[in-house]
PAMARPA-200288 format. One record per residue (C-alpha): residue in three letters; x, y, z. Coordinates in steps of 0.1 Angstrom, whole numbers, plus 5000, padded with zeros to 4 digits. Layout:
BEGIN
ALAXYZ
...
***
This chain:
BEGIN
UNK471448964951
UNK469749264967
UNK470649654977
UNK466749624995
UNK467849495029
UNK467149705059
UNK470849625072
UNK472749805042
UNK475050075047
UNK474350425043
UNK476750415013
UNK474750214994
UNK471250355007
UNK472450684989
UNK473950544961
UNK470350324956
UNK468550664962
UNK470750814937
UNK469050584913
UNK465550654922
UNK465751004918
UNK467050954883
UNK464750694872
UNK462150954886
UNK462851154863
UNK463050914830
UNK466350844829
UNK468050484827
UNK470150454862
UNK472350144875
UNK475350074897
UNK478249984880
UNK481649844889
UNK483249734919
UNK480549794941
UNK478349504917
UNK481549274918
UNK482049274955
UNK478349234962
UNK478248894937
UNK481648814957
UNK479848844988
UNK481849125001
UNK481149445015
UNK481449744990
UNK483150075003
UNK482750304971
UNK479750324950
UNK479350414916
UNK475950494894
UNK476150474853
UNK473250704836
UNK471750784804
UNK471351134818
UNK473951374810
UNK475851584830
UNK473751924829
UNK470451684837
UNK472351474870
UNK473151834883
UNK469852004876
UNK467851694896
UNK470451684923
UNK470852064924
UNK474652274920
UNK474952284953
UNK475151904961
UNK477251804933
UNK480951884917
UNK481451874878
UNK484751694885
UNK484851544858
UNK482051684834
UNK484551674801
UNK484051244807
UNK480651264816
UNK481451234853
UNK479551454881
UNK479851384918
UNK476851374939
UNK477451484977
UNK476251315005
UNK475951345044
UNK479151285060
UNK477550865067
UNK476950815037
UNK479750955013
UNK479851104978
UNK478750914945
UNK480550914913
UNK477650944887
UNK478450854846
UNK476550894818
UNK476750584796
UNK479550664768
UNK481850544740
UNK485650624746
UNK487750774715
UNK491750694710
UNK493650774744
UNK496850934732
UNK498150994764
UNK497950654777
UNK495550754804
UNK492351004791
UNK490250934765
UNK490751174736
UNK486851244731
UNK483751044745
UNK480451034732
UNK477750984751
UNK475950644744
UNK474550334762
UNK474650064788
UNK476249804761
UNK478550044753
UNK479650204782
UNK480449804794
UNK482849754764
UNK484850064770
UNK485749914810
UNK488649724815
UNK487849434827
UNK484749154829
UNK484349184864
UNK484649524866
UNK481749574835
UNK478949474849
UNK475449674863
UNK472749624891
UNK469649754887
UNK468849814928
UNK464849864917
UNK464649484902
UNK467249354919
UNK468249224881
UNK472349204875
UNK472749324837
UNK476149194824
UNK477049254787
UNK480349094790
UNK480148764807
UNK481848924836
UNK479648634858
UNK481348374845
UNK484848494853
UNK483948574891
UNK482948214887
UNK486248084871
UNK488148374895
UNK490048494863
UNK490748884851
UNK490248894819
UNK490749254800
UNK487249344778
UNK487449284745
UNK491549324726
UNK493649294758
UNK496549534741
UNK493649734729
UNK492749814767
UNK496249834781
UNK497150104756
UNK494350274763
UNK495350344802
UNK498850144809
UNK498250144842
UNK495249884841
UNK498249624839
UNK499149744872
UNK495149744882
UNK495049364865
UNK497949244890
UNK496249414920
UNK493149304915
UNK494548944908
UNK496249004941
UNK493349134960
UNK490948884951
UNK492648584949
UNK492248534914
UNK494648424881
UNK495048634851
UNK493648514823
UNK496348374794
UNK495548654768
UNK495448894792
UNK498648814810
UNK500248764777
UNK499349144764
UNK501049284801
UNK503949094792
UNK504349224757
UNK503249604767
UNK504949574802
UNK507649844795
UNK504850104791
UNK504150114830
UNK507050364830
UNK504650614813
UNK502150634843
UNK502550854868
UNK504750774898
UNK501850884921
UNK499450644903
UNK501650344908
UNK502250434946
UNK498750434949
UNK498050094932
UNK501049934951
UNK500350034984
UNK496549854978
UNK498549554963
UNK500749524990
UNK498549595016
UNK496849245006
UNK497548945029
UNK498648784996
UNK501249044991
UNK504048794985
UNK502148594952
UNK501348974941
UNK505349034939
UNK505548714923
UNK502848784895
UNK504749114890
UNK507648934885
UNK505648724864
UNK504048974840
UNK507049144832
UNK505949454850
UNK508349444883
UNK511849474861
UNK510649804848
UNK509049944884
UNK511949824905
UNK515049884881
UNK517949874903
UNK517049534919
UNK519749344917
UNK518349124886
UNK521548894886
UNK520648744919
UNK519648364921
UNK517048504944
UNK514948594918
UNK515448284895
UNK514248004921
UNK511447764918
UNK509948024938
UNK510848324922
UNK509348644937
UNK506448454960
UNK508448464989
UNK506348285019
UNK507848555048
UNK505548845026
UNK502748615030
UNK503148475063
UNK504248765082
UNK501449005105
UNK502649335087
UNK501049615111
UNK501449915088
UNK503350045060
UNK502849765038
UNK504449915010
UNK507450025023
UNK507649675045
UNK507449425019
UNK509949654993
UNK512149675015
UNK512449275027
UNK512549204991
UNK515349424984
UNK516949315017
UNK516448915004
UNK518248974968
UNK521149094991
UNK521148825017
UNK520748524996
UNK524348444995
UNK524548455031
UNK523148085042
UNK523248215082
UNK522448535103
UNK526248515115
UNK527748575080
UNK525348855072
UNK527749195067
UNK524649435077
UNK526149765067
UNK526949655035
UNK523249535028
UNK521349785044
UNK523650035025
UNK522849924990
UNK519149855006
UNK519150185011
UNK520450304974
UNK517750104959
UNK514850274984
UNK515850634976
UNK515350574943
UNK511850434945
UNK511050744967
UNK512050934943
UNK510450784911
UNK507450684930
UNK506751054945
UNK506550854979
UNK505451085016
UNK507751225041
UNK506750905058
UNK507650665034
UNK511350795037
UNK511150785073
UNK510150425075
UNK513050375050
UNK515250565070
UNK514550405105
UNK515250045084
UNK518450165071
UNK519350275106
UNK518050035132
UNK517549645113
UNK521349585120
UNK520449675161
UNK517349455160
UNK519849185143
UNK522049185173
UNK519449255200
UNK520448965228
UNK524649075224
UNK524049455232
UNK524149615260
UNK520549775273
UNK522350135262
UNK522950015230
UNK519949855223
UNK517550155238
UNK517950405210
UNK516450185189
UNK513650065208
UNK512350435210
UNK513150535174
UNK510150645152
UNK508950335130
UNK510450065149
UNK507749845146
UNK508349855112
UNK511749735112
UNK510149495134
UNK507949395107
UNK511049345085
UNK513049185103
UNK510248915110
UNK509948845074
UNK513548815070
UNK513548565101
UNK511748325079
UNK514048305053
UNK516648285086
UNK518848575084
UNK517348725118
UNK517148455150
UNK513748485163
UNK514948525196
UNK516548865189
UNK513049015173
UNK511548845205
UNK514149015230
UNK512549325206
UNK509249295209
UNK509049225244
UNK511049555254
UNK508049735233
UNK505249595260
UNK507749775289
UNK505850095300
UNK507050425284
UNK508150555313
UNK510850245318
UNK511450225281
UNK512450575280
UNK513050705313
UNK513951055319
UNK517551165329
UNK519151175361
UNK520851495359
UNK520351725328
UNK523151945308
UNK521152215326
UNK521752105361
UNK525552015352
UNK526052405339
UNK524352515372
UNK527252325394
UNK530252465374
UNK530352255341
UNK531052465307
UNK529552425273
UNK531552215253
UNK532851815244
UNK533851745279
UNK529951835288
UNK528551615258
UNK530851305270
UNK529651345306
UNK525851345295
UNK526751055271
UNK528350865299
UNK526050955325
UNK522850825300
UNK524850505294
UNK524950435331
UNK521750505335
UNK520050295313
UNK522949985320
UNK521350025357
UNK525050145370
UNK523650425382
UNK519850445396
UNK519650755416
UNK520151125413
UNK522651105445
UNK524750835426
UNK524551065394
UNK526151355413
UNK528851125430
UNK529751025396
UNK529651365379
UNK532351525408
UNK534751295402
UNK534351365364
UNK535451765369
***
């Protein structure tokens, strides 16, 4: 395993210089974290991290005030700037954690060593170092052996790390997710006893480690290990728990999550289809499905995850466009061009796509009708969404008043339009004088 290639990133030629400049100057320096596990996983790391026996005031007198940020100097943490190629680098100096009575900072660190600052991590694949000068990996907790055995294990007393931050349940399930890998019985067993803590984190910080979860390609056995650890009944309380959905052989690993080519918002996607699934699994066939009564307690459930989980503007849009257009998509080869167009230009509509796709697999959306869908989306804009044959502004010019009879003629006259009854601006008008 080697940093020393000519062909590695600029990320990780600045976080190896990063170590140079502090061995330079007598001070014990490694990587440390994820970067080393994805390396030994043959991956490509994205974020670098160095460990240091140098303290804070020493990393920012060798790399100078101006290139670095004390963001985090009360934990030992400084951040080293680099070019806009290369990124910035988290730099810690080796320490020993106190009690964390908030269930997320550390209480008091001290400053200490490379053993040490291994045991405080939370877990064995996520403690170990690389020294980039001897190409030497230097693992005090045997974290080789579980990439081998492609297990997360916590370091040390699994409860003893979960209460220290209770999100690193969240963090074990992700990673699990990510990776590919099973949780380790002791560890899985101290999520499951301490699962009910995950409603003191932040609702930011569990948006944030969902949407990486549920970005995964394995996003439907990440649900399913939620389910599993005890941890999804306390993030997703208004499921409808009752539902034999989510007592199957199967349980939450539903194969449409896995299977399905999810473009973007993975988050809100694959919540959403889940939510959707409770609701439709007493309805064998797409025929019996009474859409506005799903989607409407769909939607119940979604507001209140935007709302616990502090979720964007645009995860409430994409919620939104669901709520509005699934039903439409549903019924795509029985409507009416008119009917049908709203939808097809509606913001996040390839999200409800996405949706609709997974439910398809479980077979409460006929593939034809996301096809009939999908194939109106390749249409150029300007046929998609053509603009009007006669505005309200040309209609006032040629004796038309503001008012209902003005909005039904527009209405109409767009209907027409788009149903191909009327293609020209000549037939527009013939059809407007009769209307007066």
């Amino acid at each position: 395993m080697s940093w020393n290639e000519t062909q590695r990133s600029a990320p990780a030629e600045f976080a190896c210089s990063i170590v140079e400049s502090l061995s330079r100057h007598g001070h014990q320096a490694l990587l440390a974290g994820g970067c080393v596990r994805d390396k030994l996983l043959g991956k490509i790391p994205k974020d670098f991290d160095v460990a240091t026996s140098a303290t804070p005031d020493q990393v920012r007198q060798i790399f100078g005030h101006r290139h670095t940020i004390p963001v985090g100097a009360a934990f030992g943490v400084i951040t080293v700037i680099g070019d806009q190629a290369s990124g910035n680098v988290e730099v810690a100096t080796f320490r020993c954690d106190g009690g964390y009575s908030d269930g997320r900072h550390p209480d008091q660190v001290t400053f200490s060593n490379a053993e040490h600052d291994a045991q405080r991590r939370d877990f064995t694949i996520n403690g170990l170092f690389f020294d980039p000068l001897t190409d030497t990996v230097i693992d005090y907790v045997q974290g080789q052996v579980d990439l081998e055995k492609r297990l997360i294990r916590a370091i040390g007393v699994p409860h003893d790390r979960f209460n220290e931050d209770h999100l690193r349940m969240l963090r074990a399930v992700r990673f699990a997710t990510v990776l590919g890998f099973e949780i380790e019985s002791d560890t899985l067993s101290a999520i499951q006893d301490l699962a009910e803590q995950i409603l003191t984190v932040s609702g930011e910080r569990i948006a944030a480690e969902m949407q990486r979860l549920l970005a995964s390609p394995r996003r439907g056995s990440g649900l399913n290990l939620l389910g599993q650890s005890g941890l999804l009944r306390h993030l997703m309380p208004k499921w409808d728990w009752q539902s034999p959905y989510l007592h199957g052989t199967e349980s939450f690993a539903r194969q449409s999550l896995d299977q399905a080519a999810i473009s973007d918002s993975f988050l809100e996607v694959s919540l959403a289809t889940m939510t959707l699934q409770q609701r439709l699994a007493s309805h064998p066939t797409a025929e019996s499905v009474p859409w506005i009564t799903v989607l409407s307690s769909t939607s119940l459930v979604m507001d209140d995850v935007v709302r616990a989980w502090k979720l964007s503007n645009e995860s409430k849009a994409v919620f939104r466009a669901i709520h509005l257009h699934l039903a439409t998509v549903a019924r795509a080869r029985q409507l009416p061009w008119s009917q049908l167009q709203p939808t097809m230009i509606a913001p996040k509509i390839r999200a409800v796509l996405d949706v609709a796709t997974c439910l398809q697999l479980g077979g409460w959306i006929s593939r034809e009708d996301i096809e009939v869908c999908r194939e109106h989306l390749r249409r150029p804009i300007d046929e998609l969404n053509p603009a009007p044959l006669l505005t309200g502004d040309e209609l006032k010019k040629r004796g038309f008043t503001e008012g209902p009879h003005l909005g039904r003629c527009l209405t109409e006259l767009r209907r027409k339009q788009l149903d191909r009854e009327l293609t020209t601006i000549d037939e527009a008008w013939e059809w407007v004088r009769a209307q007066k």
